[in-house]
Biopython code that builds the backbone (N, CA, C, O; Angstrom):
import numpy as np
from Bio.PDB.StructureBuilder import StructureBuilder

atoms = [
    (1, "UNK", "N", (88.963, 110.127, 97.846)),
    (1, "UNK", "CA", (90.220, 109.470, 98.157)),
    (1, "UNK", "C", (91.396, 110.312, 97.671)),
    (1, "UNK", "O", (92.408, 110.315, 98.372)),
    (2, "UNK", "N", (91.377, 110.823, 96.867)),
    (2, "UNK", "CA", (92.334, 111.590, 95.663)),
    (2, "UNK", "C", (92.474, 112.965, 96.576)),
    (2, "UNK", "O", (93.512, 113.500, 96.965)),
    (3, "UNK", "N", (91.560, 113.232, 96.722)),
    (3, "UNK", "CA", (91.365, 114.786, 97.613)),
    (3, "UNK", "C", (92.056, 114.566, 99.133)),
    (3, "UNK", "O", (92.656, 115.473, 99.711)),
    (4, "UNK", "N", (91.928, 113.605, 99.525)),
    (4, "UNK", "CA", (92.458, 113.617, 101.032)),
    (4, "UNK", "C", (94.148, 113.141, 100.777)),
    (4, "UNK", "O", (95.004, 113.466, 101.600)),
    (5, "UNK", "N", (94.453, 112.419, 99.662)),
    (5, "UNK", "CA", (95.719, 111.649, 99.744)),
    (5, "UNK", "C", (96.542, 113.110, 99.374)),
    (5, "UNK", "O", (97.376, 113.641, 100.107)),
    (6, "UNK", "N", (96.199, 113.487, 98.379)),
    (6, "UNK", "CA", (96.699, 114.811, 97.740)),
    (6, "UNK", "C", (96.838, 115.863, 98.852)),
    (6, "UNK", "O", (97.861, 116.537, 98.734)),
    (7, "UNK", "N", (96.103, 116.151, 99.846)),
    (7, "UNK", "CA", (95.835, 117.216, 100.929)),
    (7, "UNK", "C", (97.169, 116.458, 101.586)),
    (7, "UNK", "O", (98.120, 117.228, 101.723)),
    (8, "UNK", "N", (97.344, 115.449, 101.902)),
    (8, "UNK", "CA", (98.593, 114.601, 102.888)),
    (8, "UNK", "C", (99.558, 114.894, 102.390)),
    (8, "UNK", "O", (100.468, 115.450, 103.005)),
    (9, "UNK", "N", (99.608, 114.568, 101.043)),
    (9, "UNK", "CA", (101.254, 114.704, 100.075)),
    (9, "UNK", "C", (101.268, 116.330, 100.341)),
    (9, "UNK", "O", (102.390, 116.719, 100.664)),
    (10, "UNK", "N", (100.552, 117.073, 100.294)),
    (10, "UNK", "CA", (100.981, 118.928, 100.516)),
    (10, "UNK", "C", (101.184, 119.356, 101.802)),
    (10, "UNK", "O", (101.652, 120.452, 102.107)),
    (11, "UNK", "N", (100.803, 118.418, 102.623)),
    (11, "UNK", "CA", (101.449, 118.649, 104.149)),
    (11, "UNK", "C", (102.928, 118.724, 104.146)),
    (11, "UNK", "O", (103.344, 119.676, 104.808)),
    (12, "UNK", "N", (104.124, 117.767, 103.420)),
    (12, "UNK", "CA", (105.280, 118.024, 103.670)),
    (12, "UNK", "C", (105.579, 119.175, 103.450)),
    (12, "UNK", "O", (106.670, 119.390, 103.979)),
    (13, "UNK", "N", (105.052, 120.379, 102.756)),
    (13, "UNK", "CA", (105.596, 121.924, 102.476)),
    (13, "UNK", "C", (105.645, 122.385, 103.693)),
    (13, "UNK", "O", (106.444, 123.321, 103.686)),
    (14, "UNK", "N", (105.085, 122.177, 105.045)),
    (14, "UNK", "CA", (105.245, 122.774, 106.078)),
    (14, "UNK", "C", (105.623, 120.934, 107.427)),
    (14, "UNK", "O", (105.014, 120.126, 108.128)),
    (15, "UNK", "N", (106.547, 121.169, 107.117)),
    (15, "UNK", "CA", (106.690, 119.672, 107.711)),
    (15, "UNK", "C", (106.657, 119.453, 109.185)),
    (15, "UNK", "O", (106.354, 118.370, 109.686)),
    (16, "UNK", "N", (107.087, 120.874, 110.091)),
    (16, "UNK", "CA", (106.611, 120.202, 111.581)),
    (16, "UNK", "C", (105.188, 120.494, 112.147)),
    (16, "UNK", "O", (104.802, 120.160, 113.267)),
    (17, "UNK", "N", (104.210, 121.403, 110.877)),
    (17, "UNK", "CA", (102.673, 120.996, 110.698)),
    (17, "UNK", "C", (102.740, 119.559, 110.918)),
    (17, "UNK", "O", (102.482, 118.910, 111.932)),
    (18, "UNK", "N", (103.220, 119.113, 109.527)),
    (18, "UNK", "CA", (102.452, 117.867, 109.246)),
    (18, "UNK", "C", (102.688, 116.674, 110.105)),
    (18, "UNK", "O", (101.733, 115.971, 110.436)),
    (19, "UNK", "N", (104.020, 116.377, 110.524)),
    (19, "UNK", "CA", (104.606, 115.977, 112.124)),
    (19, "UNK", "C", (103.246, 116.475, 113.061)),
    (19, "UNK", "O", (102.086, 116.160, 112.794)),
    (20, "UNK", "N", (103.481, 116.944, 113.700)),
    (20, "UNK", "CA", (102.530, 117.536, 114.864)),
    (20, "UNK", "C", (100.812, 116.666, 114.775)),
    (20, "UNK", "O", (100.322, 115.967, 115.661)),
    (21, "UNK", "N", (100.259, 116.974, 113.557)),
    (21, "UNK", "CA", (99.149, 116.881, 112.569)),
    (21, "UNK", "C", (98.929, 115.182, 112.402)),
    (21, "UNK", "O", (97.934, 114.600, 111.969)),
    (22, "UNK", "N", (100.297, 114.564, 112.933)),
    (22, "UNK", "CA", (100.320, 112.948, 111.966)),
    (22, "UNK", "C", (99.990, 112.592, 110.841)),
    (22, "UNK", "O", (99.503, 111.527, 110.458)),
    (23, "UNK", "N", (100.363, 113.847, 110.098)),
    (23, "UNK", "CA", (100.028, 113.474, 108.272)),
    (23, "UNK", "C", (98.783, 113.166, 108.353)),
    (23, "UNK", "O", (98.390, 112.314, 107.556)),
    (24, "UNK", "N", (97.791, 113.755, 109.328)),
    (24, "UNK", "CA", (96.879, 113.793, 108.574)),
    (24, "UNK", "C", (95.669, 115.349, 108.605)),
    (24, "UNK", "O", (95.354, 116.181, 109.456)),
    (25, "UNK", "N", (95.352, 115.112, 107.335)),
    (25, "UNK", "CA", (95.146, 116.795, 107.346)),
    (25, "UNK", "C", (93.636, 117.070, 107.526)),
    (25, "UNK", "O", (92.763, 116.204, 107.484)),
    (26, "UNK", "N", (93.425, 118.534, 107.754)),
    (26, "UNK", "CA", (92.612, 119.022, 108.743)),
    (26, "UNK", "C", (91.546, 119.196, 107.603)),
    (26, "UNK", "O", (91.928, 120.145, 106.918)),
    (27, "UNK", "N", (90.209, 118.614, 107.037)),
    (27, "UNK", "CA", (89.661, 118.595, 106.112)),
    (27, "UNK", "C", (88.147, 117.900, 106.602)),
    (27, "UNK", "O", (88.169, 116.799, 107.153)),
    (28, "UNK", "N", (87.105, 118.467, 106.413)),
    (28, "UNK", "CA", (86.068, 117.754, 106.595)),
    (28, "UNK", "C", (85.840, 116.585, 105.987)),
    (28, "UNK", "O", (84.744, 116.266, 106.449)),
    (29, "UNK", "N", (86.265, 115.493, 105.030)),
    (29, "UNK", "CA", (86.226, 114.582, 104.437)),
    (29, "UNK", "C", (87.398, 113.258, 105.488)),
    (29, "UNK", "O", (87.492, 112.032, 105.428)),
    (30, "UNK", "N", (87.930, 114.062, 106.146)),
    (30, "UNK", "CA", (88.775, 112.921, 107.162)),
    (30, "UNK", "C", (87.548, 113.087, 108.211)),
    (30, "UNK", "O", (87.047, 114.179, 108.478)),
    (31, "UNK", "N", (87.051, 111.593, 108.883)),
    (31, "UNK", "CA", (86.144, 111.620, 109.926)),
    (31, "UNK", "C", (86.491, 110.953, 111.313)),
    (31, "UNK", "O", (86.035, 111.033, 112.453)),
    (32, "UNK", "N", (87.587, 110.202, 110.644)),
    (32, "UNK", "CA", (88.179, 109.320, 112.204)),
    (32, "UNK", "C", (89.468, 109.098, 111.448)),
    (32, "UNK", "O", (89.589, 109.077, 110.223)),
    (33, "UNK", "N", (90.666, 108.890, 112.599)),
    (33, "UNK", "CA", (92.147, 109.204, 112.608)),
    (33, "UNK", "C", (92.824, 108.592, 113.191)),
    (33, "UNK", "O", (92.431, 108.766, 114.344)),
    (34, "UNK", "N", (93.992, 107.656, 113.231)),
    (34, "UNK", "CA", (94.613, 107.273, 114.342)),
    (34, "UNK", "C", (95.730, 108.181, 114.312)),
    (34, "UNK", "O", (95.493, 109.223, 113.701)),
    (35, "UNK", "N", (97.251, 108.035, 114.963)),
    (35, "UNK", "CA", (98.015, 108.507, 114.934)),
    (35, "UNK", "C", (99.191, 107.479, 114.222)),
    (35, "UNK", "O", (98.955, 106.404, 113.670)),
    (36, "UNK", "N", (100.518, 108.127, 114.398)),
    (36, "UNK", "CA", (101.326, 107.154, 113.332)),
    (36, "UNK", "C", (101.224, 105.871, 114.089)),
    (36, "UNK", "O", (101.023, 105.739, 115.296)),
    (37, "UNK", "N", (101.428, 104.775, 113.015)),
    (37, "UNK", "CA", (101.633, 103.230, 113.564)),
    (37, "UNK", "C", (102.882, 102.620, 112.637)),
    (37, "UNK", "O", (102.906, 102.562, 111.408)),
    (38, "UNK", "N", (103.801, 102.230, 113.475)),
    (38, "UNK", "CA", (105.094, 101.844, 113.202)),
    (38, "UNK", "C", (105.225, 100.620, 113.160)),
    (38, "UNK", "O", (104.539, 99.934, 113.918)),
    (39, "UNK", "N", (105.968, 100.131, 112.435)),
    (39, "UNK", "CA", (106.530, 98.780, 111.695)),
    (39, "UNK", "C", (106.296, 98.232, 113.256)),
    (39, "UNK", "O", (106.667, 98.869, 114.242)),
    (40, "UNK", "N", (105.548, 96.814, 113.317)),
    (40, "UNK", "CA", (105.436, 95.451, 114.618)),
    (40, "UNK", "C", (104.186, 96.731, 115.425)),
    (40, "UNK", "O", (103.950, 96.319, 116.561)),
    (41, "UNK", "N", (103.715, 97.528, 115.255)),
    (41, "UNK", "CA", (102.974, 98.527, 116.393)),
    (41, "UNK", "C", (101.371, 98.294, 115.682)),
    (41, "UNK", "O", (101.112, 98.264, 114.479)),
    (42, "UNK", "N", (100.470, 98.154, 116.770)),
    (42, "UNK", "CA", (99.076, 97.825, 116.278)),
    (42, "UNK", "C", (98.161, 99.209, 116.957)),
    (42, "UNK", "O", (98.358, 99.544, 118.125)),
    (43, "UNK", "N", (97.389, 99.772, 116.276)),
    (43, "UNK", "CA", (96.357, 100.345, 117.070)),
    (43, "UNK", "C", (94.716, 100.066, 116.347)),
    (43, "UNK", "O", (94.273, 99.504, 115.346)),
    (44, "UNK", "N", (94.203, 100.779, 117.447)),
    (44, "UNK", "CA", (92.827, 100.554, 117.437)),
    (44, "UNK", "C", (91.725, 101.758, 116.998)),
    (44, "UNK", "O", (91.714, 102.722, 117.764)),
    (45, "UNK", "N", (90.954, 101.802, 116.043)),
    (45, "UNK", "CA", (90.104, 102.774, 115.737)),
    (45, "UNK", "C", (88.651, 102.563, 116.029)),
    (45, "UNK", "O", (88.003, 101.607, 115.602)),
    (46, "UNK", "N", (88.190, 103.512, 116.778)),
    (46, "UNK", "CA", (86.318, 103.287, 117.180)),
    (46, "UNK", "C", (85.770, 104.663, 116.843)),
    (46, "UNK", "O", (86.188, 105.744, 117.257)),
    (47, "UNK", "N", (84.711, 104.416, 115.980)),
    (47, "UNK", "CA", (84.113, 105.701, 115.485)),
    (47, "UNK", "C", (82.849, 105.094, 115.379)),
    (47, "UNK", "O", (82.575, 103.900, 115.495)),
    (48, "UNK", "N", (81.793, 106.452, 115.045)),
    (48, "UNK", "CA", (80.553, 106.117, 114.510)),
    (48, "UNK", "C", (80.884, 105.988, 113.386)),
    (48, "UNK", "O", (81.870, 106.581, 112.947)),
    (49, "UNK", "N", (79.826, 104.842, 112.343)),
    (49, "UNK", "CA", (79.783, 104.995, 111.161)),
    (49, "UNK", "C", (78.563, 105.913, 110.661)),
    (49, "UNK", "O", (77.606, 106.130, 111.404)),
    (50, "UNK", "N", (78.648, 106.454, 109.325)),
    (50, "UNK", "CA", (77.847, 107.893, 108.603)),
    (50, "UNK", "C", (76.477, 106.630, 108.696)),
    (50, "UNK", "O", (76.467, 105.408, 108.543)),
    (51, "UNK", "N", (75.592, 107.478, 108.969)),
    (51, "UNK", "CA", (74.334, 106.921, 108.555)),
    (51, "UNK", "C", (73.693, 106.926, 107.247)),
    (51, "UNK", "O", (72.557, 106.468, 107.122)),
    (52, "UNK", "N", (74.219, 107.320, 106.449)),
    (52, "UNK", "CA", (73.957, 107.154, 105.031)),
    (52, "UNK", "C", (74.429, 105.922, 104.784)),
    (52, "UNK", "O", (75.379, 105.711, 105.539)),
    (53, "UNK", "N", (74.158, 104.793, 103.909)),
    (53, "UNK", "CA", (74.169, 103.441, 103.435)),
    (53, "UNK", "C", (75.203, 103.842, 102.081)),
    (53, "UNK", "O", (74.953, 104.880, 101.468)),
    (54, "UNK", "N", (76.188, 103.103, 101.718)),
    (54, "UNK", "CA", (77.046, 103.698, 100.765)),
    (54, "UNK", "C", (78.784, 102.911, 101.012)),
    (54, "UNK", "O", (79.180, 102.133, 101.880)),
    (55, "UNK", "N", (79.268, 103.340, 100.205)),
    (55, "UNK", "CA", (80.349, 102.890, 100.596)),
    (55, "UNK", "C", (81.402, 104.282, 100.749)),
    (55, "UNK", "O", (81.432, 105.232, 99.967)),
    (56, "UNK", "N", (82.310, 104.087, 102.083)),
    (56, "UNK", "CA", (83.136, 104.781, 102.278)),
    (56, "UNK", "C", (85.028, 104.643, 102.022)),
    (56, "UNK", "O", (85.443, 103.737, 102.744)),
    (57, "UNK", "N", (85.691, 105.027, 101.548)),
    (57, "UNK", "CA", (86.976, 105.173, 101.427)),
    (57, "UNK", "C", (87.834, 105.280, 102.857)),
    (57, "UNK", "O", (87.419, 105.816, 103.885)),
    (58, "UNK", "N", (89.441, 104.487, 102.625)),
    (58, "UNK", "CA", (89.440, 104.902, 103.994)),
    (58, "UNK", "C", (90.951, 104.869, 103.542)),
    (58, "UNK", "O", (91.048, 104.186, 102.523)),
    (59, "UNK", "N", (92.096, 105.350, 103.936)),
    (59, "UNK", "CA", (92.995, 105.280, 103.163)),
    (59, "UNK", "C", (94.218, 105.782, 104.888)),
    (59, "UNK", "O", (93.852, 106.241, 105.971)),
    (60, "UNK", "N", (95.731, 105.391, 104.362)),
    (60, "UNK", "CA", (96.571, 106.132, 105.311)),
    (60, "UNK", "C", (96.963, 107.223, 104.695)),
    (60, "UNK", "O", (97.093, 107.137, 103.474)),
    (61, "UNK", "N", (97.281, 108.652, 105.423)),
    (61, "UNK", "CA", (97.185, 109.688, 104.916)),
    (61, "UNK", "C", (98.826, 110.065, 105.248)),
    (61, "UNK", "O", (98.935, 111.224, 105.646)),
    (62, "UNK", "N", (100.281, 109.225, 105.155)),
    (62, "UNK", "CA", (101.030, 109.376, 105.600)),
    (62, "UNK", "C", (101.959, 109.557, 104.307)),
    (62, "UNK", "O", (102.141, 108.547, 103.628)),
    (63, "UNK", "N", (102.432, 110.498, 103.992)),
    (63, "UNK", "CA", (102.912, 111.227, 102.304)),
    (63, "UNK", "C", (102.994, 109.996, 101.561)),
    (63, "UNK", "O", (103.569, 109.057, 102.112)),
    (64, "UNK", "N", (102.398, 109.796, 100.109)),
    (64, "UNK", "CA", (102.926, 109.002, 99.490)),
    (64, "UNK", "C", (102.439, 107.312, 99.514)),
    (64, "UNK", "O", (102.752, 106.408, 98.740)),
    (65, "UNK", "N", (101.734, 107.300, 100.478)),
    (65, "UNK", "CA", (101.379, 105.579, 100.970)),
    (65, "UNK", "C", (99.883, 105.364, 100.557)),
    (65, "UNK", "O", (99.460, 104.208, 100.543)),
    (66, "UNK", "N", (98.783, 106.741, 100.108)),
    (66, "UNK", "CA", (97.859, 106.579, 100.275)),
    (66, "UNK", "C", (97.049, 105.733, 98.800)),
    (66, "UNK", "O", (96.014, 105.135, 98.507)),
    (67, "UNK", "N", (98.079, 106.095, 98.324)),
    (67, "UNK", "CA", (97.816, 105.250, 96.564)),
    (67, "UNK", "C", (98.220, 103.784, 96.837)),
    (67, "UNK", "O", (98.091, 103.232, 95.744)),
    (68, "UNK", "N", (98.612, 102.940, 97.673)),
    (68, "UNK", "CA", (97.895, 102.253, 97.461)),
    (68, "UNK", "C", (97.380, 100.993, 99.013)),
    (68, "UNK", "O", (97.186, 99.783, 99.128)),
    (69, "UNK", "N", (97.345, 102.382, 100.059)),
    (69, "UNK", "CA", (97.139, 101.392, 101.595)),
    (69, "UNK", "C", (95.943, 102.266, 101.615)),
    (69, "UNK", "O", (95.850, 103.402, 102.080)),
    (70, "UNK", "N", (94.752, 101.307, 100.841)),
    (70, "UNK", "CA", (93.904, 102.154, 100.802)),
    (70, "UNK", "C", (92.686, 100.860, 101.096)),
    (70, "UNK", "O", (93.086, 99.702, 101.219)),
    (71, "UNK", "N", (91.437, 101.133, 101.177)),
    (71, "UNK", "CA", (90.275, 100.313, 101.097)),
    (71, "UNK", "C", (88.836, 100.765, 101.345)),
    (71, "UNK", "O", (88.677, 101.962, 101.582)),
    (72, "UNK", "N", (87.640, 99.866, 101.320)),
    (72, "UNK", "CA", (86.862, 100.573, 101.587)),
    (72, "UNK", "C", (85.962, 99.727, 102.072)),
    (72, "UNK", "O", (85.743, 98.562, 101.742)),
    (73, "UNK", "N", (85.134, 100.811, 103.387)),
    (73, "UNK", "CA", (83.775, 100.356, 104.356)),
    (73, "UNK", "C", (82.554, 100.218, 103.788)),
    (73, "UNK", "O", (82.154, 101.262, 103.274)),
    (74, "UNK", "N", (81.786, 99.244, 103.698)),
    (74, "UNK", "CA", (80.739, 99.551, 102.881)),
    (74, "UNK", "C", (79.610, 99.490, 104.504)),
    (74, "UNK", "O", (79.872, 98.777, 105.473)),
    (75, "UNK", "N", (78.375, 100.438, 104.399)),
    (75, "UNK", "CA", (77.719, 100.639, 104.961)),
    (75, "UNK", "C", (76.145, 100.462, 104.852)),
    (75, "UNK", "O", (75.405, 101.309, 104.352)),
    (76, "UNK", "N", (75.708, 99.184, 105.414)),
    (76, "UNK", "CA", (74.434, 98.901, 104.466)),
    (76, "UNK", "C", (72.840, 98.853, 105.470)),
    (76, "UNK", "O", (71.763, 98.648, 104.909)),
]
sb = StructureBuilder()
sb.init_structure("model")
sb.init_model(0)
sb.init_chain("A")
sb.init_seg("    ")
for serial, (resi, resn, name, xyz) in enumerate(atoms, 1):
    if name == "N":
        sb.init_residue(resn, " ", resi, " ")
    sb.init_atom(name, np.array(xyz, "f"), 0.0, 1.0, " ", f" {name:<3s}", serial, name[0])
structure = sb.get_structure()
C-alpha cells in the first residue's frame, strides 16, 4: 500500500506524466485501474481477481488521498 501511494505522491515531479498516467503509476503491484472520478461521477471496475487466497489492498492513487481512501479485497 505504502509502495504504490508513495510511487503516486512522486508522480507530481513530472506532472503532465502523471496527468496523462491518471495518477496512477506504472508498477507491477497496480493490477486494475480506473481513470479519474470526479465529485457526483461513478465508474465501474471489472478485473480478474489473483488466484492466490489472501487479502489484497486497494487504494486511490491520486497524490495525497491514498492514506486514507484506502481498503481491502479479501480473496478466499
Amino acid at each position: 500500500l505504502e509502495k504504490i501511494g508513495t510511487a503516486a505522491d512522486q508522480m507530481l515531479a513530472d506532472h503532465p506524466t502523471a496527468v496523462k498516467l491518471g495518477y496512477v503509476p506504472d508498477i507491477p503491484e497496480v493490477i486494475a485501474a480506473t481513470g479519474l472520478v470526479f465529485p457526483g461521477e461513478t465508474e465501474a471496475l471489472e478485473f480478474i481477481s489473483p488466484d492466490q487466497p489472501g487479502q489484497y489492498d486497494f487504494v486511490c492513487t491520486f497524490p495525497g488521498h491514498w492514506r486514507i481512501m484506502k481498503g481491502v479485497m479479501r480473496v478466499k
